[in-house]
Kinemage of the C-alpha trace (Angstrom):
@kinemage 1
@onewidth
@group {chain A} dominant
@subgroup {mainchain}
@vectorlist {calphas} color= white
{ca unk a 1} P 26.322 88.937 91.680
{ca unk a 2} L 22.689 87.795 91.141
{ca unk a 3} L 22.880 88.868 87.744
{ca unk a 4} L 25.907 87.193 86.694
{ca unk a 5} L 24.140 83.482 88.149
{ca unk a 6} L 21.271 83.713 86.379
{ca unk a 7} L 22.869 84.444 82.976
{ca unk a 8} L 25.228 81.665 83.499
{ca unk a 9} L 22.134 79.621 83.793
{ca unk a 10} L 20.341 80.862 81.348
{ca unk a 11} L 23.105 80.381 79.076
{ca unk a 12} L 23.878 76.788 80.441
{ca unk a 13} L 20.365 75.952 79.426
{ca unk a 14} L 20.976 77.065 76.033
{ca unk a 15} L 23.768 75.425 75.275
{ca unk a 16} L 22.755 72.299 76.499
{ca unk a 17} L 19.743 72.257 74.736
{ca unk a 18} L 21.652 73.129 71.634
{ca unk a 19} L 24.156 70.017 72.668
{ca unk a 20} L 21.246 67.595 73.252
{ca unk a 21} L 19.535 68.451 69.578
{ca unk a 22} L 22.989 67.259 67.854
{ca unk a 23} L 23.623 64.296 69.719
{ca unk a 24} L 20.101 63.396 69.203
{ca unk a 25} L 20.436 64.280 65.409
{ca unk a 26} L 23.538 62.098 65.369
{ca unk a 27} L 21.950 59.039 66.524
{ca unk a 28} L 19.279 59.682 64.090
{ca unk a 29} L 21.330 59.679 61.637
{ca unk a 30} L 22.863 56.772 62.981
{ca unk a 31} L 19.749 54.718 63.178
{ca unk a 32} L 18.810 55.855 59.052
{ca unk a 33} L 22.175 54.715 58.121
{ca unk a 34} L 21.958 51.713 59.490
{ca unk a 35} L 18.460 51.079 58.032
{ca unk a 36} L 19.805 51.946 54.669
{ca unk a 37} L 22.503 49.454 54.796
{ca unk a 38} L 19.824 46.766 56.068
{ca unk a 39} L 17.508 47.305 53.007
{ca unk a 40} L 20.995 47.143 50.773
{ca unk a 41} L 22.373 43.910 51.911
{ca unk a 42} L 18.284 42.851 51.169
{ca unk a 43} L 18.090 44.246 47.612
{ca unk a 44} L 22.204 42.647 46.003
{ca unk a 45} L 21.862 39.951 48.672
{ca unk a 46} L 23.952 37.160 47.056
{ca unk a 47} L 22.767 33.567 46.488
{ca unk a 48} L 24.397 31.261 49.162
{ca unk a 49} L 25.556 28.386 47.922
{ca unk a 50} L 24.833 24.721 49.924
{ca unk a 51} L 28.642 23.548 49.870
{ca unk a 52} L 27.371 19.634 50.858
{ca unk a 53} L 25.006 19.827 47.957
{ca unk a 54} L 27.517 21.181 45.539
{ca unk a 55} L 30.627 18.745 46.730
{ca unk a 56} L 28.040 15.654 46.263
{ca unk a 57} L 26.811 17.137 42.598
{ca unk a 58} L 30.508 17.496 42.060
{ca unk a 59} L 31.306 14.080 43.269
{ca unk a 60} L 28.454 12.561 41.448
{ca unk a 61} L 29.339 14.089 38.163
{ca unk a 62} L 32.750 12.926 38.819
{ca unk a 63} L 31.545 9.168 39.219
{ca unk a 64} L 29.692 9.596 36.329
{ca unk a 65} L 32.439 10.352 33.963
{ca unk a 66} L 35.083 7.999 35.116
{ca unk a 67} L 32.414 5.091 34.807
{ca unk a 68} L 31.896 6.115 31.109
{ca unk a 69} L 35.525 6.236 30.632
{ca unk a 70} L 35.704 2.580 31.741
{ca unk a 71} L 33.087 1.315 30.002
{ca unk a 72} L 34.341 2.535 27.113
């Protein structure tokens, strides 16, 4: 019966340490993945627009023409 503990142990140990190496290789992956998405967003990052600046160009423009078409 002493036999059969320590090879359950033995394998336990074994398995475990096989277990622990792919979960830690997951989250490594994990981590890299996320790290590669980071330095995407970075590189195509798209120009934000200021919405108050554009609605007052837009707004200014539009005052601009309708006073030309009344002086007119």
């Amino acid at each position: 019966m002493s036999k059969l503990k320590g090879s359950y142990t033995v394998e336990a140990a074994c398995v475990f340490s096989i277990c622990f190496l792919i979960i830690g290789s997951v989250i490594c992956l994990t981590f890299s993945i996320y790290k590669e998405s980071i330095n995407y967003v970075g590189d195509h990052k798209v120009k934000t627009e200021n919405a108050v600046r554009s609605f007052r160009r837009i707004d200014a423009i539009k005052d601009l023409s309708l006073d030309e078409l009344t002086n007119q």
